[in-house]
C-alpha positions as CSV (number, residue, x, y, z in Angstrom):
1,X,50.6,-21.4,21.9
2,X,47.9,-22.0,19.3
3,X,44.6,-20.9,19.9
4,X,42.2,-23.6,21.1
5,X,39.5,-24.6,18.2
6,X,36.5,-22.7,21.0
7,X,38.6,-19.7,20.7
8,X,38.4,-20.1,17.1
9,X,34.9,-20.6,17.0
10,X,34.4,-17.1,19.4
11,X,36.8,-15.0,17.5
12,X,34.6,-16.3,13.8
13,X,31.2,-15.5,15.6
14,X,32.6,-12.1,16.7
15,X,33.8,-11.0,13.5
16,X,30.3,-12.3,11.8
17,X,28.6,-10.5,14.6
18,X,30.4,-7.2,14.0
19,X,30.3,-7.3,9.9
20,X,26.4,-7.8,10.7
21,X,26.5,-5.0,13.0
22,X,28.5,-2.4,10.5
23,X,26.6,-4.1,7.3
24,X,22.7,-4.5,7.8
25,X,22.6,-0.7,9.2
26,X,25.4,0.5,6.2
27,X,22.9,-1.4,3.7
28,X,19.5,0.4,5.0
29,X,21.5,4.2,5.2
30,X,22.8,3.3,1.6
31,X,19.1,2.6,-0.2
32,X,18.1,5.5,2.1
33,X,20.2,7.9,0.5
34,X,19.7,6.2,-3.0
35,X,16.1,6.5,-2.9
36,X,15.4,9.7,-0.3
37,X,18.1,12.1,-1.3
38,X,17.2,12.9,-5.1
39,X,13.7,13.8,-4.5
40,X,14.0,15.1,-1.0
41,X,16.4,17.7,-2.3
42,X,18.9,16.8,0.5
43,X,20.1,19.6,2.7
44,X,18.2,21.8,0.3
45,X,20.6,21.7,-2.8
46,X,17.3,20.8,-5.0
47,X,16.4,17.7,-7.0
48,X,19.4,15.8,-8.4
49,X,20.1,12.7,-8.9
50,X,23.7,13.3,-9.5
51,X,23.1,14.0,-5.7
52,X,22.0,10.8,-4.4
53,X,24.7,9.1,-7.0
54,X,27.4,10.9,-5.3
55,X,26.3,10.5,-1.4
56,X,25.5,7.1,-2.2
57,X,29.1,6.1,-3.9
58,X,31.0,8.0,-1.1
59,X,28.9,6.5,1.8
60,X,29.3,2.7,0.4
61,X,33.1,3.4,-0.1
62,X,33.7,4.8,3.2
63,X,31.8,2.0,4.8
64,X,33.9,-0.7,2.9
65,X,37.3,0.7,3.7
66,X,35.7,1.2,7.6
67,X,34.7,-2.5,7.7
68,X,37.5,-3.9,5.8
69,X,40.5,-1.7,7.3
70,X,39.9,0.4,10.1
71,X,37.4,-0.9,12.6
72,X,39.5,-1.7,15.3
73,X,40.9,1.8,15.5
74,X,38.4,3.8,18.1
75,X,39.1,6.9,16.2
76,X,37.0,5.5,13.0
77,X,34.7,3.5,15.0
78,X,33.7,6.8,16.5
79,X,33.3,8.4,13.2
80,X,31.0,5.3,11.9
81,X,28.8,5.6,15.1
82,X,28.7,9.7,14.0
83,X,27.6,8.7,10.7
84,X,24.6,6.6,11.8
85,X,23.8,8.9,14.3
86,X,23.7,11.7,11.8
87,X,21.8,9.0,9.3
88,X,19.3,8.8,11.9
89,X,18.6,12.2,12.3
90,X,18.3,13.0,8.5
91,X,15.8,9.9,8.0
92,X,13.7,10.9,11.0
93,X,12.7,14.5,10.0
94,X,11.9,13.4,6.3
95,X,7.9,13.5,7.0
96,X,4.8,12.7,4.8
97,X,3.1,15.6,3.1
98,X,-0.4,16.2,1.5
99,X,1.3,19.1,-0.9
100,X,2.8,17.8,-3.9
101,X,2.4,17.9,-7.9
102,X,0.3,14.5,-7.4
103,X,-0.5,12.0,-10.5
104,X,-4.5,13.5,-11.4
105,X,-6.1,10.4,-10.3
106,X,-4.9,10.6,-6.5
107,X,-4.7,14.6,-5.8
108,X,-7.5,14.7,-3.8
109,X,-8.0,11.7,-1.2
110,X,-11.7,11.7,0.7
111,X,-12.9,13.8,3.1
112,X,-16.4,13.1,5.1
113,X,-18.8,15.0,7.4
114,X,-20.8,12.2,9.6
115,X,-24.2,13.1,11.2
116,X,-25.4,10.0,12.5
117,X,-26.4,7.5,9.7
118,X,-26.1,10.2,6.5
119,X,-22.7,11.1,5.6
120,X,-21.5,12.9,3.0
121,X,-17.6,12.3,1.2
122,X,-16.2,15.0,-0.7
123,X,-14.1,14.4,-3.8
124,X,-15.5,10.7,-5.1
125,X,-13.2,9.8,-8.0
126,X,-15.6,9.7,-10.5
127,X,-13.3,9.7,-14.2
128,X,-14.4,8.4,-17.2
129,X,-11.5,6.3,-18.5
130,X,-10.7,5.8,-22.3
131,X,-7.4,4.9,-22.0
132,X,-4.0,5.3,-19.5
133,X,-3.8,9.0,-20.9
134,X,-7.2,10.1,-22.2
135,X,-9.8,10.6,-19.7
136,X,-12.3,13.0,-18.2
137,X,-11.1,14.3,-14.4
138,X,-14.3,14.6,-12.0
139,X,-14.6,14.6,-8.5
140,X,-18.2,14.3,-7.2
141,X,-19.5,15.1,-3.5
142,X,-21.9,12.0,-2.2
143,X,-24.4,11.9,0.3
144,X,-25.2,8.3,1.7
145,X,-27.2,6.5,4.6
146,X,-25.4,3.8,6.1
147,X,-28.3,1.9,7.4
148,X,-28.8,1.5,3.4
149,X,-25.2,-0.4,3.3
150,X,-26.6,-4.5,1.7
151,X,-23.2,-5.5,1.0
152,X,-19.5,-5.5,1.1
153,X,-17.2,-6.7,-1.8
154,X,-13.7,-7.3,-1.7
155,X,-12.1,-7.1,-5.6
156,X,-8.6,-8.4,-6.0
157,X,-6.7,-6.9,-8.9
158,X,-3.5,-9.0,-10.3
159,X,-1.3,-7.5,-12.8
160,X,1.8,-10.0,-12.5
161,X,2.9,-12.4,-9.9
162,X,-0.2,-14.8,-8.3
163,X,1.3,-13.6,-4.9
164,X,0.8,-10.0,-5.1
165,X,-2.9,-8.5,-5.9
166,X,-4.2,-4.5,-5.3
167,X,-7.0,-4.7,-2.6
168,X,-10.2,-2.4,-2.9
169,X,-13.2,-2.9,-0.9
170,X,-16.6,-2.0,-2.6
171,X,-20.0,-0.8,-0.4
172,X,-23.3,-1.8,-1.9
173,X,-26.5,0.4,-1.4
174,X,-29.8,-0.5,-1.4
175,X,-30.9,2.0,-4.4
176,X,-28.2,-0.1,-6.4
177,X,-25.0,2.1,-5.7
178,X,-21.5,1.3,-4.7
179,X,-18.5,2.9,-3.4
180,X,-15.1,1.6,-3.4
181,X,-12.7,2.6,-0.9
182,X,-8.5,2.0,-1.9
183,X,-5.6,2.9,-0.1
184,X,-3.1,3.5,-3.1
185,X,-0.1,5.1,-3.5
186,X,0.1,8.9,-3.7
187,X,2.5,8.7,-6.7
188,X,3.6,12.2,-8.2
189,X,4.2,13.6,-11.5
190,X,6.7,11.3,-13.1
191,X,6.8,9.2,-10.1
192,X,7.1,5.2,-11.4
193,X,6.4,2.7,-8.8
194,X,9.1,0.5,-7.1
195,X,8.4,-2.6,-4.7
196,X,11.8,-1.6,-3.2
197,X,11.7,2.5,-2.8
198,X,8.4,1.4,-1.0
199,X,10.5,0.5,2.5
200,X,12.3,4.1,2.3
201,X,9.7,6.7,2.4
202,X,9.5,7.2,-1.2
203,X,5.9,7.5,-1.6
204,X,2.8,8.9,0.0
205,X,-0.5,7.2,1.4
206,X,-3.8,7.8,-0.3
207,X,-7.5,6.9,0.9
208,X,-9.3,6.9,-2.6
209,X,-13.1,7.3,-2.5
210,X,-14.6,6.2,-6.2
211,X,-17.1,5.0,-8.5
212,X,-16.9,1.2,-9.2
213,X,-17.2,2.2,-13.3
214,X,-14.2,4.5,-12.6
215,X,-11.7,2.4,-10.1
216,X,-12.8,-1.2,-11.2
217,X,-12.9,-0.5,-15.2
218,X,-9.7,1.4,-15.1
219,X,-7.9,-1.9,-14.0
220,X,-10.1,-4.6,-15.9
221,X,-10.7,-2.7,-19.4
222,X,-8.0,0.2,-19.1
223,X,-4.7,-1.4,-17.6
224,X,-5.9,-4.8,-18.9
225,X,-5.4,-6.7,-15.0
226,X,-6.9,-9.5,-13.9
227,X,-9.8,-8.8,-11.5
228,X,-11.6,-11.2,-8.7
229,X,-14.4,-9.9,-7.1
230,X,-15.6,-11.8,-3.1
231,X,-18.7,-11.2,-1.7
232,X,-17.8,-10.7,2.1
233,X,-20.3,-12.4,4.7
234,X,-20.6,-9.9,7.8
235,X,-23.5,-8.4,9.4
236,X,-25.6,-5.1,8.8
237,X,-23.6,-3.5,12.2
238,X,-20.3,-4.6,10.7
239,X,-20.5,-3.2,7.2
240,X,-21.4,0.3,8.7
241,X,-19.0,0.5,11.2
242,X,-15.8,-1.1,8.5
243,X,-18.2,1.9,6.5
244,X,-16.8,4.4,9.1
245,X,-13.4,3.1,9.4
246,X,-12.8,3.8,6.4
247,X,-14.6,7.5,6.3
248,X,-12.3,8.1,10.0
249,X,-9.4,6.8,8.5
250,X,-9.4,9.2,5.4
251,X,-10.3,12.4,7.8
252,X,-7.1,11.4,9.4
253,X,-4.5,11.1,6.1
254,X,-6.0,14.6,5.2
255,X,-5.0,15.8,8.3
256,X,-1.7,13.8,9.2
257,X,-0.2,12.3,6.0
258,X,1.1,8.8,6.5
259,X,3.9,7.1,4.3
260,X,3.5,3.9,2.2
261,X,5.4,1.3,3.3
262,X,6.1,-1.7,1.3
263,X,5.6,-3.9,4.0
264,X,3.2,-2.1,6.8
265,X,1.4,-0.1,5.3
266,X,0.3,-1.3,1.9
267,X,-3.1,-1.6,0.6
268,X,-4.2,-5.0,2.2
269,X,-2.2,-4.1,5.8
270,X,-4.4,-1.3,6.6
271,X,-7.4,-2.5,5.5
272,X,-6.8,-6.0,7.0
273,X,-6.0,-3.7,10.3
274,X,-9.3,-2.0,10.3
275,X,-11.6,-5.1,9.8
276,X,-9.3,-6.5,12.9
277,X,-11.1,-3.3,15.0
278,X,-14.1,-5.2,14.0
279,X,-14.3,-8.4,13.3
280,X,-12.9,-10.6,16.6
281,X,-10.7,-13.2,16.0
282,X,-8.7,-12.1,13.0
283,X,-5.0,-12.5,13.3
284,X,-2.2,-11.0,11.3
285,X,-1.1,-14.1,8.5
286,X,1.3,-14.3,5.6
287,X,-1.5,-14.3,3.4
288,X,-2.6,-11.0,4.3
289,X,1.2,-9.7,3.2
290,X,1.0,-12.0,0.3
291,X,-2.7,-10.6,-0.3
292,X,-2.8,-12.4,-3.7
293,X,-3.7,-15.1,-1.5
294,X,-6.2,-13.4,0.4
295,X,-9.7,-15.3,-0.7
296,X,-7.8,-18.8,0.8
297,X,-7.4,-16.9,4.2
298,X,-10.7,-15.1,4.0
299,X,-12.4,-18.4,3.3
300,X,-10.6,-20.6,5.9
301,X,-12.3,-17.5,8.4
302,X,-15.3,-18.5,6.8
303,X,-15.7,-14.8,5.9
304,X,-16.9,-15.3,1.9
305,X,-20.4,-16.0,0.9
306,X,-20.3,-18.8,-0.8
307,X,-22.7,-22.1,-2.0
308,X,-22.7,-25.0,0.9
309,X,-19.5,-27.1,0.0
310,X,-18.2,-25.1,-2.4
311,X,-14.5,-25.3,-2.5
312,X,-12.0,-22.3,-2.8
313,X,-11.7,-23.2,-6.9
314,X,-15.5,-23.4,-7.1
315,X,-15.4,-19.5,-5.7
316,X,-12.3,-18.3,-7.2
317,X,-13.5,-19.2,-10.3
318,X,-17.0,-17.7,-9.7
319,X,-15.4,-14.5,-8.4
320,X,-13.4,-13.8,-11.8
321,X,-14.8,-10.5,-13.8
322,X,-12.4,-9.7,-16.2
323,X,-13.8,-11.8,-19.4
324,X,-17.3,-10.2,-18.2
325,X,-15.9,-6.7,-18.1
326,X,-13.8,-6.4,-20.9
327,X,-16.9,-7.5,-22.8
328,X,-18.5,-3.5,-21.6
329,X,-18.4,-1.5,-24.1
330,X,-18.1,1.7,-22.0
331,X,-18.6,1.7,-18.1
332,X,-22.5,2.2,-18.4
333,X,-24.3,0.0,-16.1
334,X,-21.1,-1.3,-15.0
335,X,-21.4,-2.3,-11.6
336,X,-24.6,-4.7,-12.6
337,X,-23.0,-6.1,-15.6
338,X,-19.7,-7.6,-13.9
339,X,-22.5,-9.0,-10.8
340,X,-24.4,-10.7,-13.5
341,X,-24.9,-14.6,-13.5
């Protein structure tokens, strides 16, 4: 008897259902071992990517002859299930560490002692850039009152796609300072930067404390990126206390190292999920992931300081630095050159 077409339509669904099932986990354990095993020095046979090339060609054939030959035989079911079990165990007890041959621009991330309203941070990035491979290393420790805090920037940094922008926040002092706070990644010697490794654990967090003529000039007059900087509009109570998030937060990562993650925990998610310990009302939006597109959230929140009626081009287009900055001939006087009218 032929089967009925709803039989048809079950048995298609099914087999979709179970090729989902064996491919979406196959697909994550495959980058896993692409991207984890070489510098993870799997099962402690060292650095080599001849590792990873290896793990990775046998674990994507065996999954293909699995799913294409052998998946209704219990015997190799039970081996797959083995082989994600096993997959899980590996990827949990890869964990986040502070000790590492780091890049010199992110080896140390802040540290801060707070009595009351005067705090002081240990190792402020403080370099003096000349270009991507000549510069002077200096880490400063800073003393500052936080009842002194007059305003908060947020500087967007694009490099490529209008989507996709590096978020630092900058603290203004009332003797003229500022500090800029940025989560970045904790890149090591060698270590090039990929959207995609960023979802596997391939990369460390940092909590970067710096100088606006070190952080700020390295991307406009260094890397050559195209910088925005947005007055934020919040009150004298919010600024210190997003202040002391960000001090807590990089006590924390020096204690417990936390893993970048592409998606999660990127430079605008974790700052987006401290200002959301703060500021009432803020809800998780695209534009946040997309944080190129950032300033169009923060000013539908009404969270920019702004002219009455200006629109978001009006403010974008007042917010550029980069033609001012590449104009500095050295990061002297900086931080009140790229503010001026």
């Amino acid at each position: 008897m032929q089967p009925s077409r709803k039989s048809k339509i079950i048995a298609v669904l099914r087999a979709l259902g179970l090729s989902l099932v064996i491919l979406i986990p196959s697909i994550f354990v495959g980058l896993a071992l692409w991207y984890r095993a070489p510098g993870q020095g799997l099962f402690g046979l060292g650095d080599g990517s001849w590792l990873a090339a290896g793990l990775w060609a046998a674990y994507v054939v065996a999954t293909l002859y699995y799913a294409l030959f052998t998946w209704r035989r219990p015997l190799a079911t039970g081996a797959f299930m083995l082989a994600m079990a096993l997959a899980v165990m590996w990827w949990t007890a890869i964990k986040p560490q502070n000790y590492r041959y780091w890049m010199p621009e992110v080896a140390n991330i802040l540290a801060a002692d707070i009595d009351g309203n005067m705090v002081t941070i240990k190792d402020v990035r403080n370099f003096t850039w000349r270009s991507l491979d000549d510069y002077d290393a200096k880490w400063d420790q800073r003393t500052y009152d936080i009842d002194t805090i007059t305003s908060v920037d947020l500087f967007l940094s694009y490099w490529g796609m209008p989507a996709i922008a590096h978020t630092l926040v900058s603290f203004g002092f009332a003797n003229g300072d500022h500090l800029v706070f940025s989560v970045e990644i904790r890149k090591e010697e060698g270590e090039v930067y990929s959207n995609l490794a960023g979802f596997f654990k391939e990369y460390e967090l940092a909590l970067i404390a710096a100088d606006e003529r070190d952080i700020i000039y390295l991307r406009t007059n260094v890397r050559g990126e195209d910088v925005y900087r947005y007055s934020i509009k919040a009150k004298p109570e919010s600024m210190k206390a997003l202040f002391l998030s960000y001090l807590n937060t990089g006590n924390t990562l020096r204690k417990a190292p936390q893993f970048y993650n592409t998606l999660t925990a990127n430079c605008t998610t974790i700052v987006f999920s401290m200002a959301q310990a703060i500021v009432p009302g803020l809800h998780m939006d695209p534009r946040v992931i997309l944080s190129g597109y950032l300033p169009e959230y923060m000013h539908e929140r009404g969270g920019l300081n702004a002219p009455e009626g200006a629109t978001l081009t009006d403010i974008k287009s007042a917010a550029a630095i980069t033609a001012k900055a590449r104009k500095i001939n050295g990061a002297d006087g900086y931080s009140r050159r790229i503010r001026a009218e």
